[in-house]
PAGUGU-440404 format. One line per field, with one value per residue (C-alpha): x negated, y negated, z negated; residue number from 1. Coordinates in Angstrom, 2 decimals. Layout:
// residues N
X <- (X, ...)
Y <- (Y, ...)
Z <- (Z, ...)
k <- (NUM, ...)
***
This chain:
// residues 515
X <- (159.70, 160.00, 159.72, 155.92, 155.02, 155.23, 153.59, 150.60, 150.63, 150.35, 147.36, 145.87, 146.09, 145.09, 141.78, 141.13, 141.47, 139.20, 136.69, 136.50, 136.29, 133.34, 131.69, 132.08, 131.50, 128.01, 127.16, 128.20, 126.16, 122.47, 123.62, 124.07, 120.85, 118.78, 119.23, 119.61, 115.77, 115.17, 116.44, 116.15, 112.79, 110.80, 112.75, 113.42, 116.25, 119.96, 121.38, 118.66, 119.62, 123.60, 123.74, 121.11, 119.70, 123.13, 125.04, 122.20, 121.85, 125.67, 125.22, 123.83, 126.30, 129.52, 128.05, 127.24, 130.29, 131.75, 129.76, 130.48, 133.78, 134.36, 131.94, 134.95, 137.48, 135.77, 134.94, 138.56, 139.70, 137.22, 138.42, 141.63, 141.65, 142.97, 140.81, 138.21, 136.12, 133.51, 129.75, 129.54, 126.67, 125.85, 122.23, 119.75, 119.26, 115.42, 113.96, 116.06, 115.40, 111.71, 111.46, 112.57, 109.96, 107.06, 107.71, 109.77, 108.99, 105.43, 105.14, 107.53, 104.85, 101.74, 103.42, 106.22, 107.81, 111.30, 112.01, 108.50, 109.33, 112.59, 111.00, 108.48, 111.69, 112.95, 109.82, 109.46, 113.28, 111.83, 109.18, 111.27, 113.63, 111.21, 109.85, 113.14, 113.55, 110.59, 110.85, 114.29, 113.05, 110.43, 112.46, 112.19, 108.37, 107.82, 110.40, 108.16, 104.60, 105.25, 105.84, 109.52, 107.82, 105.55, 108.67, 110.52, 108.54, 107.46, 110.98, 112.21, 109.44, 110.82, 114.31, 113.26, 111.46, 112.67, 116.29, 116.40, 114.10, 114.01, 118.04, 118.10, 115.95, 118.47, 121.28, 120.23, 120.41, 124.42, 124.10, 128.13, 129.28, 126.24, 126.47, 130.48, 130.15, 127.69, 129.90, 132.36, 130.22, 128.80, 131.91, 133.42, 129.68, 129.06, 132.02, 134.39, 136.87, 138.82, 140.17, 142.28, 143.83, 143.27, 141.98, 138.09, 135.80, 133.36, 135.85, 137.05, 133.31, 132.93, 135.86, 136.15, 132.55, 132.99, 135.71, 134.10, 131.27, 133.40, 135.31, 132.12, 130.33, 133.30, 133.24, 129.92, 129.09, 126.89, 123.61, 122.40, 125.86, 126.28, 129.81, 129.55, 131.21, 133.69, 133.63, 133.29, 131.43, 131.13, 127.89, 127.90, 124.72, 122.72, 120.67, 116.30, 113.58, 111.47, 110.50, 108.36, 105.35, 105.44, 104.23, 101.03, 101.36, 103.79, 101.25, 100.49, 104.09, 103.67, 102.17, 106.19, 107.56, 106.65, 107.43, 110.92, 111.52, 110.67, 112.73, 115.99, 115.35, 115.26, 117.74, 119.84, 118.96, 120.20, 123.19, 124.41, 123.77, 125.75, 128.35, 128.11, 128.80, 131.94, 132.86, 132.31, 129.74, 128.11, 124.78, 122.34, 120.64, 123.70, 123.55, 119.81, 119.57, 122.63, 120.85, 117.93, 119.38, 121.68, 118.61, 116.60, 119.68, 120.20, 116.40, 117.48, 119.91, 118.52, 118.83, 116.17, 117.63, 117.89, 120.95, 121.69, 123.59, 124.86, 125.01, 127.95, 130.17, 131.85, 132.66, 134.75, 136.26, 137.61, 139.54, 141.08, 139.72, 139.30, 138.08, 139.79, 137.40, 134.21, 136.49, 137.56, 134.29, 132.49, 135.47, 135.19, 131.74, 130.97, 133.96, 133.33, 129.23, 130.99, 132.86, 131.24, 133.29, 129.89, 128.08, 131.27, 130.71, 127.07, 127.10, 130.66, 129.29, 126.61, 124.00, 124.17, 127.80, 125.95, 122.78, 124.42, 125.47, 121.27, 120.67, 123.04, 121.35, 118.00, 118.76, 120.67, 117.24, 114.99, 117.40, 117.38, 113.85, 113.30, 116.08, 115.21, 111.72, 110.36, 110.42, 106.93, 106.10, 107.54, 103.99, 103.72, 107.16, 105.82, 102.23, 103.62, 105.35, 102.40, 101.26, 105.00, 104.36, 101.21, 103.17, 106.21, 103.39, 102.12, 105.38, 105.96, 102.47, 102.68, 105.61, 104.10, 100.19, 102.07, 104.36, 101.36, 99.03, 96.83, 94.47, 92.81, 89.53, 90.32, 90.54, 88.31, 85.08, 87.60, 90.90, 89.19, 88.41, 91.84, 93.46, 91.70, 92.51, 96.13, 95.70, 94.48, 97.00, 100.11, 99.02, 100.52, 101.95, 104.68, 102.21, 99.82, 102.89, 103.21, 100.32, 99.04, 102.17, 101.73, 97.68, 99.41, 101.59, 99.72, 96.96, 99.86, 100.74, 96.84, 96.55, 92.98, 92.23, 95.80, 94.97, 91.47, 93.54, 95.73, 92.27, 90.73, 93.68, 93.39, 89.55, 90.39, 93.71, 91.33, 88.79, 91.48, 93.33, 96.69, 96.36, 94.61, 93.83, 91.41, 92.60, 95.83, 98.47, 97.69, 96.40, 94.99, 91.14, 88.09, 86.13, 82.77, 84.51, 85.32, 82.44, 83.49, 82.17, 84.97, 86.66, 84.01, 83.25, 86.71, 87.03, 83.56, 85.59, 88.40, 85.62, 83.61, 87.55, 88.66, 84.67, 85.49, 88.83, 87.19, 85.10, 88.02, 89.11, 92.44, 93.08, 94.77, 96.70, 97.37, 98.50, 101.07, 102.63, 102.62, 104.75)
Y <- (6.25, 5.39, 8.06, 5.98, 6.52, 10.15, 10.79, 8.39, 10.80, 14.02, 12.15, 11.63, 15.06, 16.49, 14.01, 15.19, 18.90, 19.04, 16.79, 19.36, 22.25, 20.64, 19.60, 22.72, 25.07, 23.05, 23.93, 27.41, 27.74, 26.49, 28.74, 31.93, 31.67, 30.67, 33.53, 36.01, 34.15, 35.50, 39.01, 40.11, 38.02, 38.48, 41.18, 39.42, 41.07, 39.50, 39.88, 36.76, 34.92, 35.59, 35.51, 32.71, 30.30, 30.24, 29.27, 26.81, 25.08, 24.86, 22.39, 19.50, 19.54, 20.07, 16.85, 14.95, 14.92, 14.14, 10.94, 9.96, 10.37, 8.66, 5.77, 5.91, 5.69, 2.56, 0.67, 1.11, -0.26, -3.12, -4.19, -3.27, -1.48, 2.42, 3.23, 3.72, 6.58, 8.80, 9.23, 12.97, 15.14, 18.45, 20.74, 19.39, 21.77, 21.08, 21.18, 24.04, 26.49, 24.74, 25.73, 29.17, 29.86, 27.97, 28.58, 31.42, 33.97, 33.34, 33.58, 36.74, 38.04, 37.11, 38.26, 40.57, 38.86, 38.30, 35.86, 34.06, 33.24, 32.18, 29.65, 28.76, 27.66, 25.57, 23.72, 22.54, 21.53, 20.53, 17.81, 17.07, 15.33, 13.38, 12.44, 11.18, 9.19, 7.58, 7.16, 5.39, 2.34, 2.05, 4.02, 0.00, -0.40, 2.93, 2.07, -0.77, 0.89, 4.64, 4.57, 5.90, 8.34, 9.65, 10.08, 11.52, 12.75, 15.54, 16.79, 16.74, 19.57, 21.41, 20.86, 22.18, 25.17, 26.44, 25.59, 25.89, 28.62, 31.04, 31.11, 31.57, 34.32, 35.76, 35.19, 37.54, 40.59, 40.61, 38.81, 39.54, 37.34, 35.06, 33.93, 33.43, 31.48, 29.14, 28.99, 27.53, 25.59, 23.82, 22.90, 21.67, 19.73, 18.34, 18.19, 17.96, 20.95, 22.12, 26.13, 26.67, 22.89, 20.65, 23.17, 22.54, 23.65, 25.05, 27.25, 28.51, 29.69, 31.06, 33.07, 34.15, 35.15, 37.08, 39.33, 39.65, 40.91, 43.48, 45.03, 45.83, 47.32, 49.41, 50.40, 51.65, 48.86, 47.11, 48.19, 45.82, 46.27, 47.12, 46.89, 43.97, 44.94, 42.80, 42.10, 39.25, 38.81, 36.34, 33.68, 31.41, 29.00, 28.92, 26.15, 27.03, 25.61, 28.61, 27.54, 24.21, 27.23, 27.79, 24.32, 24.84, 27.31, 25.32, 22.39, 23.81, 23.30, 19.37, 19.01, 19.96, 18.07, 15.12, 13.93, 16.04, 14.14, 10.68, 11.50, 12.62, 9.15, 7.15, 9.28, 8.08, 4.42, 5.08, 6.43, 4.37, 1.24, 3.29, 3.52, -0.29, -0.96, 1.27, -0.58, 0.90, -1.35, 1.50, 0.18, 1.88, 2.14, 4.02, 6.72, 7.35, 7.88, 10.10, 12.11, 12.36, 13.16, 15.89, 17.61, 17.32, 18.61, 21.77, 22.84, 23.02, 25.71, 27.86, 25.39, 25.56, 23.42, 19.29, 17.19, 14.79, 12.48, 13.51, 11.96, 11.23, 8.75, 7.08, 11.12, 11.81, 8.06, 8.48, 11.79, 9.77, 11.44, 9.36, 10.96, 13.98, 15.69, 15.28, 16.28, 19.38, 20.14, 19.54, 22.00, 24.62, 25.00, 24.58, 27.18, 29.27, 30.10, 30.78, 33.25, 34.37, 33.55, 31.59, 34.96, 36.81, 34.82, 34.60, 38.72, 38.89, 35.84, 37.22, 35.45, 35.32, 33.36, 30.69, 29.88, 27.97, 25.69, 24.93, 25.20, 22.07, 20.38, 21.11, 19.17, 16.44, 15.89, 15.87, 13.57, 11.29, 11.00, 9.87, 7.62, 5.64, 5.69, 3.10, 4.19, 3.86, 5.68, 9.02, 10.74, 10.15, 12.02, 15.23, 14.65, 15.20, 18.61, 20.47, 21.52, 22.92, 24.93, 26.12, 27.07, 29.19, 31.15, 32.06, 32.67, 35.48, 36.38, 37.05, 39.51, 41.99, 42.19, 42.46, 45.53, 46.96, 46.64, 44.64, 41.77, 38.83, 40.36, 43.28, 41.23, 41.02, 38.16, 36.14, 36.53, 35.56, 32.56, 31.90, 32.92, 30.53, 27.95, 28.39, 29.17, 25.30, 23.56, 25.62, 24.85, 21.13, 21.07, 18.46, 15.93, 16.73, 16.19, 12.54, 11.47, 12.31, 10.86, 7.77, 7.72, 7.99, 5.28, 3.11, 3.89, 2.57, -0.74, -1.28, -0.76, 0.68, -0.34, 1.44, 4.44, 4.58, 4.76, 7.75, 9.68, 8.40, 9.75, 13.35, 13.52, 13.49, 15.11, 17.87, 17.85, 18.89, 21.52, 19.50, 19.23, 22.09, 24.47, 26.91, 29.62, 31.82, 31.06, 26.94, 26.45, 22.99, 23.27, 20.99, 20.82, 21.38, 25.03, 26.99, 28.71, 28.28, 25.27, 25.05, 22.32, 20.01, 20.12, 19.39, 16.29, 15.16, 15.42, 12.86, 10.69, 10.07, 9.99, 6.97, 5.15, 5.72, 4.55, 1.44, 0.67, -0.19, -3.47, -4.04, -5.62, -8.93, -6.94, -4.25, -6.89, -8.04, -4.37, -3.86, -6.92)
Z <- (-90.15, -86.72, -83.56, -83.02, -86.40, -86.28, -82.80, -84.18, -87.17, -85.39, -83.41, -86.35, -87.62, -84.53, -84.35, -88.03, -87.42, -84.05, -85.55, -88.80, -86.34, -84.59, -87.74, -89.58, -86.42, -86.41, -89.53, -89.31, -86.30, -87.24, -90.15, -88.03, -85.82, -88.95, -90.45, -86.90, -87.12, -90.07, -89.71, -86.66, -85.93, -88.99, -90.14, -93.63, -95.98, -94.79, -98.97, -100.07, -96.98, -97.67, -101.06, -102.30, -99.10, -97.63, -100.96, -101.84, -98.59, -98.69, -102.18, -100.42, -97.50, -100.09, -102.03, -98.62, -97.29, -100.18, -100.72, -97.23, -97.47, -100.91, -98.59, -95.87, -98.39, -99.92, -96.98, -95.99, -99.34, -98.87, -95.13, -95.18, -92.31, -91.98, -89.24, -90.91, -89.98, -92.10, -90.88, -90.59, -91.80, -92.09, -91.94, -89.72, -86.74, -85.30, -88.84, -90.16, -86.84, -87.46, -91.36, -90.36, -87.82, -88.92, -92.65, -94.13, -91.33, -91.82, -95.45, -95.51, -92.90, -95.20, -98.59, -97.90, -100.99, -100.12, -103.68, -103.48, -99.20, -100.69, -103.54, -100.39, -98.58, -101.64, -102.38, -98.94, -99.09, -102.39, -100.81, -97.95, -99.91, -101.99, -98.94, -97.68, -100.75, -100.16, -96.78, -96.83, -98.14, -95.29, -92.53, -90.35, -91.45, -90.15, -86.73, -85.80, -86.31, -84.94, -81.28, -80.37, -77.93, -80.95, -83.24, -80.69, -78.39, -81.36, -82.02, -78.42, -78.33, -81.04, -78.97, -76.07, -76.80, -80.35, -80.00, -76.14, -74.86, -78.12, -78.17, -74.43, -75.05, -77.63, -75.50, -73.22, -76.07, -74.95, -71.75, -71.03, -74.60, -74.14, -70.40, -71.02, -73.78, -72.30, -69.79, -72.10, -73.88, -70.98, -69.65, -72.42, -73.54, -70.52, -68.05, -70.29, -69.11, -71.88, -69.88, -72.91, -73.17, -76.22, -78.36, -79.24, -76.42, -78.92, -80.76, -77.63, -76.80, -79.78, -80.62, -76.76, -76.97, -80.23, -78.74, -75.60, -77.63, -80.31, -77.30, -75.29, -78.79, -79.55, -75.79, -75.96, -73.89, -75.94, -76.56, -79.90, -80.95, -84.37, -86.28, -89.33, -92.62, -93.00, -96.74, -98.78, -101.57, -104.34, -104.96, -107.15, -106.22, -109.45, -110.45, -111.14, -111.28, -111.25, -107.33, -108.37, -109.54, -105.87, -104.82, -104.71, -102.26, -100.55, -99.50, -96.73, -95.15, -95.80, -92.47, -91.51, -94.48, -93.82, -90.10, -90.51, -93.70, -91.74, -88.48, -90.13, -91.75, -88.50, -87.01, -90.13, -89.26, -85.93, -86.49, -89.13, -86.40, -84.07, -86.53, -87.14, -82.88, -83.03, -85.91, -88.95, -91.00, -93.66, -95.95, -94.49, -98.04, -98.80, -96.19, -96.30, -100.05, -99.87, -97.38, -98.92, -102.67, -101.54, -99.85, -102.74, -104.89, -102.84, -103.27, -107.34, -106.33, -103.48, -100.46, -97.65, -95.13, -95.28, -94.55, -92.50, -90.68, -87.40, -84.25, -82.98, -85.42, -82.23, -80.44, -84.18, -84.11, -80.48, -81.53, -84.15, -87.04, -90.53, -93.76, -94.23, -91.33, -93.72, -96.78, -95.20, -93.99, -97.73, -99.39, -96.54, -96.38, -100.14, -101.48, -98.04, -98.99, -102.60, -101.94, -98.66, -95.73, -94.45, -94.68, -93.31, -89.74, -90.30, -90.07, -87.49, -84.86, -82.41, -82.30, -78.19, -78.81, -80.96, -78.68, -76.16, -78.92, -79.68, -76.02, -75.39, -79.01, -77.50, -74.48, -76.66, -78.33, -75.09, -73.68, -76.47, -76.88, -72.84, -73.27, -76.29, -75.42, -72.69, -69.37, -69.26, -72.06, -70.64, -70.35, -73.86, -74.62, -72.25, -74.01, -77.43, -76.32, -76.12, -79.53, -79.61, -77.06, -78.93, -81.29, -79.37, -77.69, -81.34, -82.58, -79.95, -79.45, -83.19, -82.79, -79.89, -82.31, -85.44, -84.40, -82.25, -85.30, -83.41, -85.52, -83.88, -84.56, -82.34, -79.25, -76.33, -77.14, -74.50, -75.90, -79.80, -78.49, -76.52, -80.12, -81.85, -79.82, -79.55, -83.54, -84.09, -81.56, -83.51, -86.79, -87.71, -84.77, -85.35, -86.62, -83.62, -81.20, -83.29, -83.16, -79.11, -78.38, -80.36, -79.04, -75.20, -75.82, -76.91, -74.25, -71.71, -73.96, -73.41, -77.19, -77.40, -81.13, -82.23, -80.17, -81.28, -84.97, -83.94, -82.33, -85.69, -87.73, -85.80, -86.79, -90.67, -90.54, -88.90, -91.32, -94.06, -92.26, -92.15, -88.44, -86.57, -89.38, -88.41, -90.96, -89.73, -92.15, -91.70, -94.83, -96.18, -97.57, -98.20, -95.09, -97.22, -98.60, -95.02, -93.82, -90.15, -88.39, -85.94, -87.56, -87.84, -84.25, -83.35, -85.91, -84.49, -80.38, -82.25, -83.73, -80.28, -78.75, -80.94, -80.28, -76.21, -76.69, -78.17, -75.50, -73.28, -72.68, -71.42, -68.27, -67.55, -64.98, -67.85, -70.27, -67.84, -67.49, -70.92, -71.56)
k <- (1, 2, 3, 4, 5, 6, 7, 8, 9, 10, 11, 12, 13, 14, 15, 16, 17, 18, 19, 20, 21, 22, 23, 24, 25, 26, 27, 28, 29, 30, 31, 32, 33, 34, 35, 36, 37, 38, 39, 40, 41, 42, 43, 44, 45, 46, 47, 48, 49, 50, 51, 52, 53, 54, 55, 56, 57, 58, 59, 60, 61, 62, 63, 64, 65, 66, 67, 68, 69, 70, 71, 72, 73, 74, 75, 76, 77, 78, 79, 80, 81, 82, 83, 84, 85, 86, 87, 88, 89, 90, 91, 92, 93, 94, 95, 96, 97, 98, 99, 100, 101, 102, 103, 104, 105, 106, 107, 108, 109, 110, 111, 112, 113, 114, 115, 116, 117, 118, 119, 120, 121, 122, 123, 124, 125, 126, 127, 128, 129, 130, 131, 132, 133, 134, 135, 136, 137, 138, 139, 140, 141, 142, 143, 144, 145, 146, 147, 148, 149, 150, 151, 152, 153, 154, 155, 156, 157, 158, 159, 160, 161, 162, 163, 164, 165, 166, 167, 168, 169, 170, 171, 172, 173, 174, 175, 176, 177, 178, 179, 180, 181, 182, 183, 184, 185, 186, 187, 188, 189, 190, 191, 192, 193, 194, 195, 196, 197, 198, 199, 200, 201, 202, 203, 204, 205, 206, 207, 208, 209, 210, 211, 212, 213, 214, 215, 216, 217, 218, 219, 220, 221, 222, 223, 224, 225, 226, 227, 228, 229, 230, 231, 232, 233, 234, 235, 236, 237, 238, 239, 240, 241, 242, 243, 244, 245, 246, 247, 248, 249, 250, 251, 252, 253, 254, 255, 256, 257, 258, 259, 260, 261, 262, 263, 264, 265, 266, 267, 268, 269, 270, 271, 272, 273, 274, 275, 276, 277, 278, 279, 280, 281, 282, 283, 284, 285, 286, 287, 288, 289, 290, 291, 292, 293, 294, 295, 296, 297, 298, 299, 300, 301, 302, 303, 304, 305, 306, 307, 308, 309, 310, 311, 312, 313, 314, 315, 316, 317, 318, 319, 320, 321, 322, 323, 324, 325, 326, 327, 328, 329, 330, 331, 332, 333, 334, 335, 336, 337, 338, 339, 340, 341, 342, 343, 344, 345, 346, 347, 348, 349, 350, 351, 352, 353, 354, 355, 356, 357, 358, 359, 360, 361, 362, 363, 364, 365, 366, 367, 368, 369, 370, 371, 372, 373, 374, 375, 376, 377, 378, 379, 380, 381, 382, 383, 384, 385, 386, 387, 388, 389, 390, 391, 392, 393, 394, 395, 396, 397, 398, 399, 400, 401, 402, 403, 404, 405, 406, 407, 408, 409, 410, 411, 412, 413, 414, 415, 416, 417, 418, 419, 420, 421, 422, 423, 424, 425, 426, 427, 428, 429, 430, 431, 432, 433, 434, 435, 436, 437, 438, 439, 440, 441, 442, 443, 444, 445, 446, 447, 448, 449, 450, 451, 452, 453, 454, 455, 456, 457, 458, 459, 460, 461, 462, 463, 464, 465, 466, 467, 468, 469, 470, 471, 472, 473, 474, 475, 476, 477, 478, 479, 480, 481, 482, 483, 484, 485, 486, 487, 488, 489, 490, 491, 492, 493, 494, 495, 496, 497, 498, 499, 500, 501, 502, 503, 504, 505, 506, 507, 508, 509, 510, 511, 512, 513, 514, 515)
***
């Protein structure tokens, strides 16, 4: 072996072990800040996250990465070629911060059932999957019908406010470890400044942070500082199916099912094309239904959180990494939740170290959805953000009444009505976000008739509850069965929308901007 043989070698071992640090770090963090979310948020007990979600969720990533890289290893048989590189995939992090706010916090609120939140969390994993079955043999159909700004424009919200403002928020419980580590993070995420050399940016951040953290708590410098037992314990994910009694309660979250089910899908589309320019050609069939069965799999054993695909293929091809990245990442995070290393850093890692990481994914997904969008379309992007903001006031909001014992029907005449307002916009908020987007886009493509559809598609979605639910916990109903006629009224305002919308006629002038 010649002198160039082993300096390419150590490249490639290098490129394999910072792209498994970045892919497993990723993981690790959507894992810690789901369940600070859960704790410290909602105030749910940390053993069924540690011991049962964590383990669970940890199935379909374990079996993930090992399809993809058994994919890597066959396309590199196929071609001949040893540069192959595997598609990397992990936890989604918009739908898993999502299902943690808008579905297990609530239902641990309304039921203060810690196993029946849990089976909650596994029957929407449960129809999120199907979905994604489904889905990824139409994910093109649905490309070409849905505008990009509606699809995007949705989950750029969720970026921005849930996995940007809420962890900024958090960072600021241990401002000293938080500040420094975005610091870090930012450099290395955006500029590209490495302070401690070639090791990963991210790791850097977070074990820098971490210390910083531990020496001000045992200082008495640290105010939230409380010392983690550092103790592992062994859980064996165990396969049930005692959750699928829960789905009828679990409807209700479809209205959050569905369009995260559909956009992992695209997202998977998208990054298996990027994969495909840098060289890599993957079946798409092949990593869509791999996504979509190993989230479906993980609900069987405790799983509440989806896989994916992640972006950035051509990122873990550039630091030379192959196969072994996604291989290690499977067998860490798989026999890591088993014997509890996962809940080890989920209960050592401050949760301030870890939000700059969803800060800088927040951003990623705003950006992304103005990009890929037209440029024209950008009011429809910013339209489809405001349900999700609907929703973040209600999520806080929710916090100061609940721990002041306050109901809505204590409020001021004004306030009810302000309550109810914000109630409806949160409730189905990612499909509202779709759909004004959509309606706004098209407006701007001087597309009356299809934006007459989305008003049209608001007024019955309304009628139902799946959009705009009038009840507090965003149940589904039968419009004839609620005794409130607040519903009606507001499916009547989409009706008379999509008939004004109709009227229009667009202009030859019009017709020439929108081509």
């Amino acid at each position: 072996m010649t002198q160039q043989d082993n300096t390419l070698g150590r490249s490639r071992l290098w490129g394999e072990i910072t792209a498994f640090l970045a892919l497993f770090f990723d993981n690790v963090g959507t894992m810690i800040f789901f369940s600070a979310i859960l704790i410290f948020t909602f105030g749910y007990p940390a053993d069924i996250i540690l011991t049962r979600m964590i383990p669970g969720t940890a199935v379909g990533i374990f079996l993930g990465d090992l399809i993809y890289t058994w994919l890597a290893l066959r396309l590199a048989r196929k071609t001949g070629r040893r540069d192959v590189t595997a598609m990397p995939l992990g936890i989604d992090t918009p739908s898993t911060i999502g299902i943690a706010y808008a579905v297990l916090g609530p239902a641990w609120l309304a039921t203060q059932d810690a196993i029946l939140t849990w089976q909650i969390g596994m029957a929407t994993l449960f129809m999120i999957g199907g979905i994604k079955i489904i889905v990824s043999f139409f994910g093109n159909a649905i490309q070409r019908i849905i505008p990009t700004a509606g699809l995007l424009g949705s989950i750029a919200g969720v970026g921005l406010l849930l996995l940007g403002f809420l962890p900024l928020v958090e960072l600021f419980t241990a401002p000293v470890a938080g500040l420094a580590a975005m610091g870090l993070i930012f450099a290395a995420l955006f500029a590209g400044l490495h302070p401690a050399g070639r090791l990963n940016g991210v790791l850097t951040a977070v074990v820098f942070g971490t210390a910083a953290h531990f020496a001000l708590g045992y200082f008495g410098l640290a105010s939230e500082f409380k010392a983690p037992a550092l103790e592992l314990s062994f859980s064996l994910p165990a396969f049930s199916l005692a959750f699928l009694t829960t789905l009828p309660q679990s409807i209700q979250y479809l209205t959050l099912a569905v369009p995260f089910g559909i956009l992992t899908i695209i997202g998977g589309i998208n990054n298996t094309e990027s994969a495909r320019l840098a060289g890599d050609h993957y079946r798409t069939r092949d990593i869509l239904l791999t996504e979509a069965f190993t989230s479906l799999i993980a609900s069987f054993f405790g799983g509440v959180a989806q896989t994916t695909p992640y972006i950035g293929h051509p990122a873990y091809k550039k630091m030379g990494a192959r196969w072994g990245y996604t291989l290690a990442t499977g067998l860490c995070v798989g026999a890591g939740s088993v014997v509890g290393l996962l809940a080890l850093f989920v209960g050592t890692i401050p949760r301030a170290v870890i939000a700059p990481i969803l800060i800088f994914i927040g951003f990623e997904i705003v950006h992304q959805a103005y990009r890929e969008s037209p440029p024209q379309h950008s009011p429809a992007v910013s339209f489809a953000f405001l349900p999700v903001i609907a929703s973040l006031v209600m999520i806080i909001l929710g916090q100061f009444t609940g721990a002041a014992g306050i109901s809505p029907d204590q409020l001021p005449t004004h306030l009810k009505t302000m309550h109810a307002s914000l109630l409806m916009l949160s409730n189905g908020f990612i499909v509202t976000g779709l759909l004004w987007g959509s309606l706004l886009a098209f407006l701007i493509d001087q597309k009356p008739n299809r934006a007459a559809g989305c008003a049209a598609c608001c007024g019955v979605l309304t009628l139902f509850g799946i959009i705009h639910s009038i009840l507090p916990s965003g149940a589904l109903y039968l419009p004839w069965r609620i005794d409130s006629g607040l519903h009606l009224s507001v499916a009547a305002a989409y009706f008379v929308l999509a008939a004004v919308l109709l009227i229009g006629k667009p202009t030859s002038r019009g017709k020439e901007r929108a081509l």
